[in-house]
N, C-alpha and C positions, 0 to 999 in steps of 0.2 A: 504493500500500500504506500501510493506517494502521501508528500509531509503534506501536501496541501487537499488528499483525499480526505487524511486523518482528520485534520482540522477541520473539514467541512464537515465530517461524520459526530465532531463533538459540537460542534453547533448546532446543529440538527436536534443532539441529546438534548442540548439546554434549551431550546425552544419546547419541543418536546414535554421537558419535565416542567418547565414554567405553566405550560396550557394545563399541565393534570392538575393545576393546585387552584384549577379557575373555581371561583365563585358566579352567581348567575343573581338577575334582579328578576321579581315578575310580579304583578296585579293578583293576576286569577289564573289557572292552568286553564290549559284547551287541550280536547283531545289528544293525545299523543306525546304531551309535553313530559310525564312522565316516563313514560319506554324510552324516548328517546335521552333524558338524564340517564335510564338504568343500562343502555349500551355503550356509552362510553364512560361513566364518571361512578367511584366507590359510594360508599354507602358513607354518611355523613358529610357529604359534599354540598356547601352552606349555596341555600337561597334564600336569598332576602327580600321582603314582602312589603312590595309600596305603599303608603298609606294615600288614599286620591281622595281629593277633598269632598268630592263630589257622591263618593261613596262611603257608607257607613263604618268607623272602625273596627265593629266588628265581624264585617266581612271578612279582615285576616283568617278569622278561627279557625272555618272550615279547608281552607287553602294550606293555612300550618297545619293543623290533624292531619290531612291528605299527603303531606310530604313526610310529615313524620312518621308515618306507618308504612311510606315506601321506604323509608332508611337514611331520607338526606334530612339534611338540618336544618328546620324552618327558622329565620333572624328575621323577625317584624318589625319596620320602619315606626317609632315612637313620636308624630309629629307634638311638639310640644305647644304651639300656637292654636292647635287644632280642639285640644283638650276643655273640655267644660268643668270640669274640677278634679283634683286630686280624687276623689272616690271614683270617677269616671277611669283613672288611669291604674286605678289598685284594682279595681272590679276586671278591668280585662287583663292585665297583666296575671292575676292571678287564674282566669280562664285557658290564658296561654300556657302559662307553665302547667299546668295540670292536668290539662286534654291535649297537648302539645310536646311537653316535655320541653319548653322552648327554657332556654339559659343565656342565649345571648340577643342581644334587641339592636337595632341602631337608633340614636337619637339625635333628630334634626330637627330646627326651627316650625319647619313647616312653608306650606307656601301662603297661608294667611297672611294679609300685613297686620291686622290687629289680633290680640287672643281671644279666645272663645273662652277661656278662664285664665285662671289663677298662674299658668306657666306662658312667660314669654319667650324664651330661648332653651336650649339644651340643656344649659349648666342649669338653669333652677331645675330640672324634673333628676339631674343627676343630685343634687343636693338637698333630692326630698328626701332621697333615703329609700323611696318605694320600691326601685328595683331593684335594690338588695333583700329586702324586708321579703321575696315575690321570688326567692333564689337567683333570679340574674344573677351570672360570674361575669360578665362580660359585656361594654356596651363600645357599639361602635360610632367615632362622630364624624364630623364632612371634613371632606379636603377638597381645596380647591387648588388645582395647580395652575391654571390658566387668570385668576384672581375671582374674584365678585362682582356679580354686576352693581351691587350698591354700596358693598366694602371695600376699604382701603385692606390694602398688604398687612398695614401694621396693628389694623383692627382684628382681624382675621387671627391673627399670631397669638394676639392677646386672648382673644377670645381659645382657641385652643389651650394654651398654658392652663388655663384659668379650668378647665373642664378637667385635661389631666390634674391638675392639684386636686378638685375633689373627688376626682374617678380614686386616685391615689390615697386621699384621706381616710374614703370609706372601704378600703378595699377591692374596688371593682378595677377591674381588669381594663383596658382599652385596647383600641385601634382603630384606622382611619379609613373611612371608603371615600376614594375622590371622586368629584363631581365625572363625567365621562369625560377623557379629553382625545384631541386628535393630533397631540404632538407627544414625541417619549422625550425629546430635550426638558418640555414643560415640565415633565411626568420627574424626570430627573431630577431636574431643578428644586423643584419640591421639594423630593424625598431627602435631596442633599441635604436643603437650609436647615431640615428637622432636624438631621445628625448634628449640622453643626451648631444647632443648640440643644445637644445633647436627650434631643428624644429619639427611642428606639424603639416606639412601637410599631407593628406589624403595619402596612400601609397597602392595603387594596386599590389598586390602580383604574380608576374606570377606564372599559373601551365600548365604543360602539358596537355593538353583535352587527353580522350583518343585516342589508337591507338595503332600501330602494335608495336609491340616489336624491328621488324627490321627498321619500322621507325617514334620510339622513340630516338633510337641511331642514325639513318642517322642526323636527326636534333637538334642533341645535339652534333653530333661532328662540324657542321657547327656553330655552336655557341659558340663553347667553354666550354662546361660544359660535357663533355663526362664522365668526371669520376664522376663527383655526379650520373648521368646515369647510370652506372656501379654499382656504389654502392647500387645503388638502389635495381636492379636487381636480384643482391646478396642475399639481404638481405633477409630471407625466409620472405614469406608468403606479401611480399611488392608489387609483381607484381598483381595486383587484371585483374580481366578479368572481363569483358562485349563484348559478342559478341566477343569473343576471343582478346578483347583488354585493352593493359596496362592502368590502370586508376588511377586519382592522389590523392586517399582518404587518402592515408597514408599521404600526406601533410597535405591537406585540414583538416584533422579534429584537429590535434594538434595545426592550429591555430586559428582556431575556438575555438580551449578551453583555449588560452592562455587569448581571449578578450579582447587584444589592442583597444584601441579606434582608429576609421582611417582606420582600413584594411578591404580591400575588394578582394579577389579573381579577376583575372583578365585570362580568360581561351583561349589559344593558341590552336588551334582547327585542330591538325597534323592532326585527322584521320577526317576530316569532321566540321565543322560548325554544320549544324543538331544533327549530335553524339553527339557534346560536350552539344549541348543545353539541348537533351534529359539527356545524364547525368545528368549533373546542376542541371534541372529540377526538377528531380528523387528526389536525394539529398535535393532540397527545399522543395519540396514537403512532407519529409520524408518519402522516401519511400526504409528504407532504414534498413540493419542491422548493428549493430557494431558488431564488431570481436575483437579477444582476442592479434591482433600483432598490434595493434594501427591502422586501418583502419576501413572500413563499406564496404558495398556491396551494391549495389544499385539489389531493383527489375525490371527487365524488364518492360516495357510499356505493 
């Protein structure tokens, strides 16, 4: 084997083992979204369950129950703006852990601009105490690597600090799921500044799952990232296609080779649940080729 087989053959590995340790977002399953998590991805493979304003919070329940009795790990989105009082967030938190087995949550502001109760931001519902009280070991909070559409850098920063101190005070565990983004220098960037002030927790990287090109952009303008979007797009030979959809290799592999310790792909599943798995999968699987513009191609199923 030449030097430069070799080293293509460990790359491959690290792409590879990066895709196994993906995490998935989703609403509600739809048929199929299930088999397809259980052909490529183990048993306890975290999906985490949006909370949409427009839909009841306790619509989680039955989506958690449903994954936890296939084997993976249901982490339900905790919006804290969304909340009508601390006994609204002990009453379900304590339905999740119990009919769910749920241990780990994520907790985000919300997309409300005003609160529906008593919690405005993350940090008060980490410093109620409830999701300890409720067995939560583990809460997960936002990263933004690309910045806020309404925060400054140094707001954002603080605001983190401020969540690990009391994640840390009361014993809970953390780590960070970042907003989706469509650049890995961002993605870097990020994960560095954390190091270099001295936080090492685990950091889930959003990528886009794939999907259509027109709505890659519909949900990247609703989020704020429309122009990394754009850039993307741009750039030749970046828009990869499966089944005529945009897919996030060109990220996913340069941070895979970058080999932080701590990051794990965290996949936002625009075009389907199923889709993204199968992708993923693919990718873990290695079933995959590199290309010459910084991506891979995954082969069909």
């Amino acid at each position: 084997m030449t030097v430069a087989a070799e080293q293509g053959g460990q790359e491959e590995r690290r792409i590879a083992a990066f895709a196994a340790r993906a995490s998935f977002e989703a609403t509600r399953l739809e048929d199929g979204d299930i088999e397809a998590l259980r052909a490529s991805f183990s048993d306890r493979t975290r999906v985490y369950l949006s909370a949409v304003p427009r839909r009841p919070l306790a619509a989680q329940i039955e989506t958690a129950v449903r994954l936890a009795a296939a084997g993976f790990e249901p982490v339900p989105h905790i919006p804290a703006r969304s909340l009508t009082s601390a006994a609204e967030l002990d009453r379900h938190l304590g339905v999740l852990t119990e009919r769910a087995g749920v241990r780990r949550v994520l907790v985000i502001g919300g997309d409300p601009v005003a609160p529906a109760g008593p919690f405005f931001a993350a940090l008060e519902v980490i410093e109620s105490g409830l999701l300890q009280a409720r067995g939560i070991v583990e809460a997960g909070i936002a990263g933004y690597p690309e910045g806020h559409p309404r925060l400054e850098r140094a707001v954002l920063e603080r605001a983190t600090a401020a969540k690990l101190e009391a994640a840390a005070g009361t014993g809970l565990a953390v780590h960070i799921v970042t907003q989706f983004c469509f650049s890995a220098p961002a993605i870097l960037a990020f994960v560095g500044r954390l190091r270099d002030h001295g936080i090492d927790v685990p950091v889930r990287a959003g990528l886009a799952g794939p999907t259509t090109l027109s709505g890659l952009m519909r949900f990247a303008r609703l989020c704020g990232v429309s122009a990394s979007a754009q850039g993307l797009v741009r750039h030749t030979g970046l828009a990869r296609q499966l089944f005529g959809m945009v897919t996030p290799d060109t990220v996913l592999r340069p941070l895979a080779e970058a080999g932080y310790a701590g990051i794990a792909p965290h996949i936002f599943p625009f075009g389907g649940l199923a889709t993204a798995a199968r992708w993923a999968g693919a990718a873990a699987a290695g079933r995959f080729t590199l290309d010459r513009d910084g991506g891979f191609t995954v082969a069909p199923p």
